[in-house]
C-alpha positions as CSV (number, residue, x, y, z in Angstrom):
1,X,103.8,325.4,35.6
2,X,102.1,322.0,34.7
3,X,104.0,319.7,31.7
4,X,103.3,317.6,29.7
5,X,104.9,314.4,30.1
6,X,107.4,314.1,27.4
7,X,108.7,317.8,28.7
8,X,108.8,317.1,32.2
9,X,110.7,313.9,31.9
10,X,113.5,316.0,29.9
11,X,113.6,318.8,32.8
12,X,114.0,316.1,35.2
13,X,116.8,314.4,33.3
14,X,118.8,318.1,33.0
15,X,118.4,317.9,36.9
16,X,119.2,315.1,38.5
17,X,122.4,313.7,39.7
18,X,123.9,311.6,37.0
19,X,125.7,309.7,40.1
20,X,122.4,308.1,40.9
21,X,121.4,307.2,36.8
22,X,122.5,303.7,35.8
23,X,121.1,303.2,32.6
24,X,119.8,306.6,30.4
25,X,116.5,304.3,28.3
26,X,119.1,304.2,25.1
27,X,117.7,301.8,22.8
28,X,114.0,301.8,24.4
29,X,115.4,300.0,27.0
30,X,116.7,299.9,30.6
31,X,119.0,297.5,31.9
32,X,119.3,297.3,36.1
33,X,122.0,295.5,37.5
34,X,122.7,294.3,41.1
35,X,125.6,292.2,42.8
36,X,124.5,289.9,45.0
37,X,126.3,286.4,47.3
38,X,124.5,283.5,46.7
39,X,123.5,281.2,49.3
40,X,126.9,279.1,50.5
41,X,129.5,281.2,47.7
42,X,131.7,283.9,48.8
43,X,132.2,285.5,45.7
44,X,129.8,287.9,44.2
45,X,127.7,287.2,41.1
46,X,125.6,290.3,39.1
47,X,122.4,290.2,38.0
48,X,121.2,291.5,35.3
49,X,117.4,292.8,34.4
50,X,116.2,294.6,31.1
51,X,113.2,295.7,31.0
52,X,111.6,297.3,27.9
53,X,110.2,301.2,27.5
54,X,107.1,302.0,25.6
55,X,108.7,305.7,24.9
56,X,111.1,307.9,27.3
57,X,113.2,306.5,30.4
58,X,115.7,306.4,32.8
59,X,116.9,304.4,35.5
60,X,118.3,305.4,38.9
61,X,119.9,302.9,41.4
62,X,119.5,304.2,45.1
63,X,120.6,301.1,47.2
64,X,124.4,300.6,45.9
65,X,125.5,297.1,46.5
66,X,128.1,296.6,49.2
67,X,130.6,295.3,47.0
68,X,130.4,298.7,46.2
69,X,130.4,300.2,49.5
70,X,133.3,298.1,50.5
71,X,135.3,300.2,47.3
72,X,134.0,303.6,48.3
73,X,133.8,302.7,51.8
74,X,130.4,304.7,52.1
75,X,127.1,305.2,50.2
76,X,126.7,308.5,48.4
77,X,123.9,310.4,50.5
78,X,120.2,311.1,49.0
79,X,119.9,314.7,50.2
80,X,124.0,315.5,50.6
81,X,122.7,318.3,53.0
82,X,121.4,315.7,55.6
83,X,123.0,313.4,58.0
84,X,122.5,309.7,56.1
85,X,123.5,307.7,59.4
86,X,120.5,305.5,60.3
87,X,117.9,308.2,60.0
88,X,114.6,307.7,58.4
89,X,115.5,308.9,54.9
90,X,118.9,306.8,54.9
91,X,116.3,303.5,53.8
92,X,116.1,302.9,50.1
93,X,114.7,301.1,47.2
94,X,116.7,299.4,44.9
95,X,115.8,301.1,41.9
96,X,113.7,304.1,40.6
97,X,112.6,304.0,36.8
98,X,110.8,307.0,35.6
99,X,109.2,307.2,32.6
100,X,107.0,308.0,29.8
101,X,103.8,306.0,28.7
102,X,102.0,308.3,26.2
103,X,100.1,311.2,28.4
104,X,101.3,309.7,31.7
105,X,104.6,309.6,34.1
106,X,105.4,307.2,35.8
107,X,107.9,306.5,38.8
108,X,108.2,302.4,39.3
109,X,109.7,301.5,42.3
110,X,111.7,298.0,42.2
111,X,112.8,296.1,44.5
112,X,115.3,293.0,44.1
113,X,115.4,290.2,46.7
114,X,117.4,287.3,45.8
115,X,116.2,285.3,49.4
116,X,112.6,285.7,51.5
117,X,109.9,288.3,50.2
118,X,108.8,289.0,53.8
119,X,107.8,292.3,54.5
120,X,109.9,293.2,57.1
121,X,112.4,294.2,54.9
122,X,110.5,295.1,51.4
123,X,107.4,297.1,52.4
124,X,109.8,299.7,54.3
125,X,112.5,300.2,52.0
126,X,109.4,300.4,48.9
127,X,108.0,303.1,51.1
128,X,111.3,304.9,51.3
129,X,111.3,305.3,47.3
130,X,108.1,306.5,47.1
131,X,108.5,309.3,49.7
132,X,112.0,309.6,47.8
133,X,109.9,310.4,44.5
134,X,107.6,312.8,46.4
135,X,110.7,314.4,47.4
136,X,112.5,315.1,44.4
137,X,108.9,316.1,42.6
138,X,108.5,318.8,45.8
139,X,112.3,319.6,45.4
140,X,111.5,320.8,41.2
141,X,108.5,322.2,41.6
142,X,109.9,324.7,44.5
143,X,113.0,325.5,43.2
144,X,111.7,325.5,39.4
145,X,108.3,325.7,39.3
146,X,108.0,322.5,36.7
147,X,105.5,320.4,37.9
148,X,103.6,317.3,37.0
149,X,101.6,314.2,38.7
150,X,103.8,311.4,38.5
151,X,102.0,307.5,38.8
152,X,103.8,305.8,41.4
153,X,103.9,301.5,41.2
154,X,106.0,299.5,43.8
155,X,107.2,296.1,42.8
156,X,109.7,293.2,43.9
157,X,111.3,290.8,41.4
158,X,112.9,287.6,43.2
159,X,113.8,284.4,43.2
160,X,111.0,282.7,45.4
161,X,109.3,280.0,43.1
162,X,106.5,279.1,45.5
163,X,105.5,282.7,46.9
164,X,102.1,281.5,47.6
165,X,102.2,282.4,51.4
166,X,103.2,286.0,50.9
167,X,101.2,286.8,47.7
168,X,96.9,287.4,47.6
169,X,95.4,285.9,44.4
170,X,96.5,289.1,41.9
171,X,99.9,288.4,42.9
172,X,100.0,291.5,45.1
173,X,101.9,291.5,49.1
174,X,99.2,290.0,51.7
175,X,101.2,292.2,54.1
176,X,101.0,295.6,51.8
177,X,98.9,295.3,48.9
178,X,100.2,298.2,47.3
179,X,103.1,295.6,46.5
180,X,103.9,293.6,43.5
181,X,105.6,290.5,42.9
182,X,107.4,289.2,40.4
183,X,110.1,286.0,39.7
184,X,113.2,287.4,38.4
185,X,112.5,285.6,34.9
186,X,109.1,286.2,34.2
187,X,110.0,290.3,33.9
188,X,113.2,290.1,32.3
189,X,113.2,291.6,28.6
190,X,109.6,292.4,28.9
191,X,108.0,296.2,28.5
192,X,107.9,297.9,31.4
193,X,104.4,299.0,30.9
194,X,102.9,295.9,30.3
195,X,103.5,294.5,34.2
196,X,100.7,294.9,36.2
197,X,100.7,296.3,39.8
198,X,96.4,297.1,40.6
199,X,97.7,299.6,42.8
200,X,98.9,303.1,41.4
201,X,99.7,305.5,43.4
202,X,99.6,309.3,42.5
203,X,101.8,312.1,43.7
């Protein structure tokens, strides 16, 4: 059965693994933290991104960080019922925020790259969230029968201040258009909605 947006988004939050959900949209916000090593310091530093929601919202974090790893000693799998080791569906995105934007649902697929924005590395593990998306839609609508077409952006924040070489005039990856980017502080505190990707992809 097809729902509207607002419904679907609260059938989605009653299933999903609240392992995976880092911040819940309280306060018409989401707030997406990472640790990372700066360049030449041993010790870890978090960053810290919040980015505003026009109406429902919820963040999930899909890569954890390895200061993490190093604590559990291993990753929590995506599907616990395949082997994670190196296969295809063991790449991930950093972070998955779906949400409501009146009529519509969105999945935004983000990124965070403290170094080089080449796409060896970005257009991959972007492509892994989507098809992560596609799964967990496929996964609800089976088992449930809930089902709804959920607009699906791909962006990278950073820290690169002259991207130039990587970006085509609209700000969007030369080597997968489908890509954007964005400097750390230019998206930080700002709504959600409002950052433009000219790509959108439908699922």
């Amino acid at each position: 059965m097809t729902l509207d947006a607002s419904t679907y988004f609260r059938h989605l939050k009653a299933y999903v693994n609240n392992r995976y959900v880092v911040h819940d949209g309280e306060g018409g916000e989401v707030i997406l933290k990472e640790k990372y090593f700066p360049t030449g310091e041993a010790r870890a530093r978090t960053r810290k991104i919040v980015l505003g929601l026009s109406d429902l919202g919820m963040a999930f974090k899909l890569d954890h960080d390895q200061v993490e790893l190093q604590r559990k000693k291993s990753k929590p799998p995506l599907f616990h019922f395949l082997d994670d080791n190196g296969k295809a569906w063991s790449k991930r995105c950093d972070f998955v925020i779906f949400r409501t934007h009146g009529r519509s649902f969105f999945a935004d697929c983000i990124e965070f790259k403290s170094k080089s924005i080449s796409a060896e590395n970005i257009v991959p593990q972007l492509r892994a969230g989507v098809n992560w998306c596609r799964s967990l839609k496929r996964t609800i609508d089976h088992y449930t029968g809930d089902s709804r077409t959920i607009r699906v952006r791909k962006f990278v924040f950073g820290t690169n201040e002259n991207p130039g070489n990587y970006l085509d005039a609209n700000g969007q990856l030369n080597a997968d258009p489908s890509i954007r980017y964005y400097h750390f502080d230019e998206v930080n505190g700002r709504l959600l909605a409002n950052l433009h990707n000219s790509s959108v992809t439908e699922i």
